[in-house]
C-alpha positions as CSV (number, residue, x, y, z in Angstrom):
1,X,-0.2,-63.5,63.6
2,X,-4.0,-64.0,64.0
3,X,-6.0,-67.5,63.5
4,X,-9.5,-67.6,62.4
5,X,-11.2,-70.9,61.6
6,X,-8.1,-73.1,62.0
7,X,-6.4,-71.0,59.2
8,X,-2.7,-69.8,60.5
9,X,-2.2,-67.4,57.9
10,X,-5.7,-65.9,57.6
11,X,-6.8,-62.4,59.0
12,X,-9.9,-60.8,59.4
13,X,-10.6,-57.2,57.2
14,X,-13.0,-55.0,58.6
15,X,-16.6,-55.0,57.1
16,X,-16.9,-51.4,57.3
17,X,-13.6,-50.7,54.9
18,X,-14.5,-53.1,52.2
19,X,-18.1,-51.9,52.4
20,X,-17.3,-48.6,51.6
21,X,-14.6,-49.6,49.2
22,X,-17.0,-51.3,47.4
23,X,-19.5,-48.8,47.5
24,X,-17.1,-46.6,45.9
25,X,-16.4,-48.2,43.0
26,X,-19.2,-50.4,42.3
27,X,-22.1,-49.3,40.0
28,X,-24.8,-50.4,38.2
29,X,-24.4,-50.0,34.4
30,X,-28.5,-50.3,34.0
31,X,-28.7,-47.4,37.0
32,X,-26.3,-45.6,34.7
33,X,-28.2,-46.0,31.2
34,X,-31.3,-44.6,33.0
35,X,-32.9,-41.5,31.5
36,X,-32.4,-37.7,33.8
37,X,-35.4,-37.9,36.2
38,X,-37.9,-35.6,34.8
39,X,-38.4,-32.1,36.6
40,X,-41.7,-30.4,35.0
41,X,-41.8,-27.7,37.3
42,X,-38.2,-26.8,37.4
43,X,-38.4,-24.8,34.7
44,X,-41.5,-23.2,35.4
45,X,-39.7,-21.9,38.9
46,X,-36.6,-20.6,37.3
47,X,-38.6,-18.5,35.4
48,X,-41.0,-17.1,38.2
49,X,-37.8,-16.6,40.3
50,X,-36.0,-14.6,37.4
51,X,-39.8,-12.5,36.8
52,X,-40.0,-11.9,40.7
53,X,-36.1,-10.8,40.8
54,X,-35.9,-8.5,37.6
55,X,-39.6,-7.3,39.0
56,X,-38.4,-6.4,42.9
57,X,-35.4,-5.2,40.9
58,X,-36.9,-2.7,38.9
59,X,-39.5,-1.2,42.0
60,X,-36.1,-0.8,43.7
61,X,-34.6,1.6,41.1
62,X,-38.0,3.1,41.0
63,X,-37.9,4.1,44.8
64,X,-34.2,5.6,44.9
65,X,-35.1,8.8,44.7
66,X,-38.1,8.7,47.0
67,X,-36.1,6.8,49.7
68,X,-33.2,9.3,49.0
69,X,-35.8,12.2,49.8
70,X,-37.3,10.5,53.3
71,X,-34.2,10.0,54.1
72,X,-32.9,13.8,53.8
73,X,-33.5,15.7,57.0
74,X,-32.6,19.4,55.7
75,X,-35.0,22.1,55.8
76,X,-37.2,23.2,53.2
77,X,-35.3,25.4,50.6
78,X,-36.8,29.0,50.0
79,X,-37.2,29.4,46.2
80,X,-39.2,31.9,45.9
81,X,-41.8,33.1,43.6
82,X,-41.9,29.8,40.7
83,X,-42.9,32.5,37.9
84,X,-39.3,33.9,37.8
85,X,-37.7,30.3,38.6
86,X,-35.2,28.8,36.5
87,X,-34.8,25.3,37.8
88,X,-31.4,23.4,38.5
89,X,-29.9,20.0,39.0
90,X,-29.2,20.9,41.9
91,X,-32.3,21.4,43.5
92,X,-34.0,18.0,42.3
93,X,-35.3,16.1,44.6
94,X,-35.0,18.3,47.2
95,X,-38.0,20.3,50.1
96,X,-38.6,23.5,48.9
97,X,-41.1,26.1,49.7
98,X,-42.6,28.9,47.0
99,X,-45.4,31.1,46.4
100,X,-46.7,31.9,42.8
101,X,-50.2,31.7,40.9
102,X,-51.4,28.9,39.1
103,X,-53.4,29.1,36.0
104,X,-57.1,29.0,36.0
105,X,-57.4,26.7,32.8
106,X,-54.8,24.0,31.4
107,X,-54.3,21.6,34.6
108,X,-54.9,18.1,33.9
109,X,-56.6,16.0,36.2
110,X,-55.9,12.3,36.9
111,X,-55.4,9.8,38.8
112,X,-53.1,7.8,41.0
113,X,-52.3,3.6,41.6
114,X,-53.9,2.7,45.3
115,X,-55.0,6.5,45.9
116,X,-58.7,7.4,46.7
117,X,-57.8,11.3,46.2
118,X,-58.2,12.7,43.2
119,X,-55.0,14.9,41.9
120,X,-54.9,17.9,39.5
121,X,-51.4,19.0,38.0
122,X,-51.4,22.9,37.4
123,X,-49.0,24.8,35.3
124,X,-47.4,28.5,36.7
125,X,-49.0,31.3,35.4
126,X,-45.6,33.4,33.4
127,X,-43.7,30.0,33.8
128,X,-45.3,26.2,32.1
129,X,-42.1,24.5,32.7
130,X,-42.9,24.7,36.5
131,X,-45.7,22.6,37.3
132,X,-47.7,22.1,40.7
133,X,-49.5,18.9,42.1
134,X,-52.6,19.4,44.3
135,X,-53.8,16.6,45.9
136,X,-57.9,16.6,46.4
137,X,-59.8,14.7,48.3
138,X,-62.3,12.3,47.2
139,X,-66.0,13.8,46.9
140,X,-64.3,17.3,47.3
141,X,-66.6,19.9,45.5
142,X,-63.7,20.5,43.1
143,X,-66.5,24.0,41.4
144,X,-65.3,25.4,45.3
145,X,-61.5,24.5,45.0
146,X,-59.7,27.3,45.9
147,X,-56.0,26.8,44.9
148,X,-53.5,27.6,46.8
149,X,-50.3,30.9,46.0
150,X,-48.0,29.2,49.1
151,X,-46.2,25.8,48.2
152,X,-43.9,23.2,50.2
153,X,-43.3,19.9,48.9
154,X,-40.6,17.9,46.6
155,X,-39.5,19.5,43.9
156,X,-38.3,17.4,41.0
157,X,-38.2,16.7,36.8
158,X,-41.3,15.0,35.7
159,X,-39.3,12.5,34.0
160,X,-37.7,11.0,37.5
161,X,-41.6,11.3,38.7
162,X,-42.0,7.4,38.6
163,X,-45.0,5.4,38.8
164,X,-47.2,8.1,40.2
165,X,-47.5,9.7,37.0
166,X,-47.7,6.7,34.9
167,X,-52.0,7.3,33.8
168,X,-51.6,11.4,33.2
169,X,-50.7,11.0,29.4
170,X,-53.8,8.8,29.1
171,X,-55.7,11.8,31.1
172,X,-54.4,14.5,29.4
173,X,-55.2,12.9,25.8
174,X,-58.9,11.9,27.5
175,X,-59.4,15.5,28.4
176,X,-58.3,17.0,24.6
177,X,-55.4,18.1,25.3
178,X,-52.4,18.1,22.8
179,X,-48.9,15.4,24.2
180,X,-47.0,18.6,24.1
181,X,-49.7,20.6,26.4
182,X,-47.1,19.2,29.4
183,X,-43.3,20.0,27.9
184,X,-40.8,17.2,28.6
185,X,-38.9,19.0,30.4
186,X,-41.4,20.1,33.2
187,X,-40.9,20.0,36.6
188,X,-43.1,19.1,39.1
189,X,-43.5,20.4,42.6
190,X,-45.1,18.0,44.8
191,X,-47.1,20.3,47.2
192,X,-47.7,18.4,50.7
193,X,-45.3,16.0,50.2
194,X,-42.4,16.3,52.8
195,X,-39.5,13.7,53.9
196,X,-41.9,12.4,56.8
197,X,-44.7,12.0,54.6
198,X,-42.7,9.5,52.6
199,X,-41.1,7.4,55.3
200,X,-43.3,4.6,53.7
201,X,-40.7,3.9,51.2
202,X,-38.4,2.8,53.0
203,X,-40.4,-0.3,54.5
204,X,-41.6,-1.5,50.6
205,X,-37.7,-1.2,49.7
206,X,-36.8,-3.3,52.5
207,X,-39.3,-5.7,51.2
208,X,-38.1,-5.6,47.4
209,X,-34.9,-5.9,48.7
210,X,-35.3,-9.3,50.5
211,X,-37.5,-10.5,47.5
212,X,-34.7,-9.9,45.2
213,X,-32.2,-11.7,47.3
214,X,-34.4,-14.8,47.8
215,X,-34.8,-15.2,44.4
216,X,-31.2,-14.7,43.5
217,X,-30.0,-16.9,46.0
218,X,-32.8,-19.7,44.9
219,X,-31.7,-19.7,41.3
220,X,-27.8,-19.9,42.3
221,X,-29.6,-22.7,44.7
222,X,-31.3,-24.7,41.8
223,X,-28.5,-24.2,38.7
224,X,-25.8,-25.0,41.0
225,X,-24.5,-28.5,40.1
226,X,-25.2,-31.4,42.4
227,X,-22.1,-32.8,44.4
228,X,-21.4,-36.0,43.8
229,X,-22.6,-37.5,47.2
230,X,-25.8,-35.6,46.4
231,X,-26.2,-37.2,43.3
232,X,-26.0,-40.9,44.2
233,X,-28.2,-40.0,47.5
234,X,-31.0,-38.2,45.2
235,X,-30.6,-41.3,42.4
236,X,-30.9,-43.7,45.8
């Protein structure tokens, strides 16, 4: 038995336990009736986050294929002449090397995003569902072009072509042409272009890939309910 202040039967608590006790079940009713802080720029955030995720997202997609193709290491395929070539699934996307003649009239010129060349898309003669892309370069005489019969590069449908084509409807309708002058079904053989020459895609898909899982993981971060111990230090 303990004494404290002449009292026999008295003993002491400790501070720290009734303290805490206290702080546990203790609360201000006018603390509680308080309005939600006001966040004006949560929402703003979770939408930027959610653009810059669907955004990265989407580019992602978009380079499959190209970070498919710099990734390949096989040796060009030997197709042949492109007048007499049916093509396949199975040779989309893939580094093939042709011959053929293009035609002297019907290619359509445009342009493409962050390029200072100029590029020309030229149908087969005998064959206008194979299609060749030359690139140009800028201030190139284009009266002196002499195109080329021998072709190496990607081969694949102009509707997996992505991005880089997005401005050559808009050319071919600026230069009179007719929307079924290119058929949908074309294919496109990207002379020049080789796996090497598109190790560049792998870096920007790195990149979109880290973007997208910062953003996801800062939304789960800012919808994620507050812990309790959170919430009274945040209110505090």
């Amino acid at each position: 038995m303990s004494t404290q202040g002449g009292c026999p039967n008295c003993t002491m608590s400790s501070p720290s336990v009734t303290d805490a006790s206290t702080s546990a079940t203790w609360s201000d009713p006018e603390l509680q009736d308080l309005p939600a802080p006001r966040r004006p720029w949560r929402r703003s955030t979770l939408v930027l986050l959610s653009v810059t995720a669907l955004c990265s997202l989407a580019m992602l997609i978009g380079l499959g294929s190209t970070v498919q193709f710099a990734l390949s290491n096989r040796p060009p395929v030997d197709i042949g002449n492109l007048q007499a070539f049916e093509p396949t699934e199975a040779l989309a996307n893939r580094y093939v090397r042709a011959s053929g003649r293009l035609e002297d009239t019907g290619g359509i010129g445009f342009e493409r995003p962050l390029e200072r060349d100029n590029f020309r898309l030229v149908p087969i003669v005998g064959n206008r569902r194979v299609w060749v892309e030359l690139q140009i370069p800028a201030g190139y005489d284009t009266e002196h072009f002499v195109p080329p019969v021998a072709f190496a590069g990607r081969l694949l449908p102009l509707a997996q072509a992505g991005l880089r084509f997005s401005a050559l409807r808009t050319a071919m309708l600026k230069a009179g042409w007719q929307p079924d002058h290119l058929p949908a079904d074309a294919w496109v053989l990207l002379d020049g272009e080789s796996p090497a020459s598109t190790r560049w895609s792998l870096g920007v898909a790195a990149l979109m890939a880290a973007f997208f899982g910062f953003c996801i993981w800062a939304l789960i971060s800012l919808l994620r309910p507050l812990r309790p111990e959170a919430a009274r230090h945040g209110s505090g």
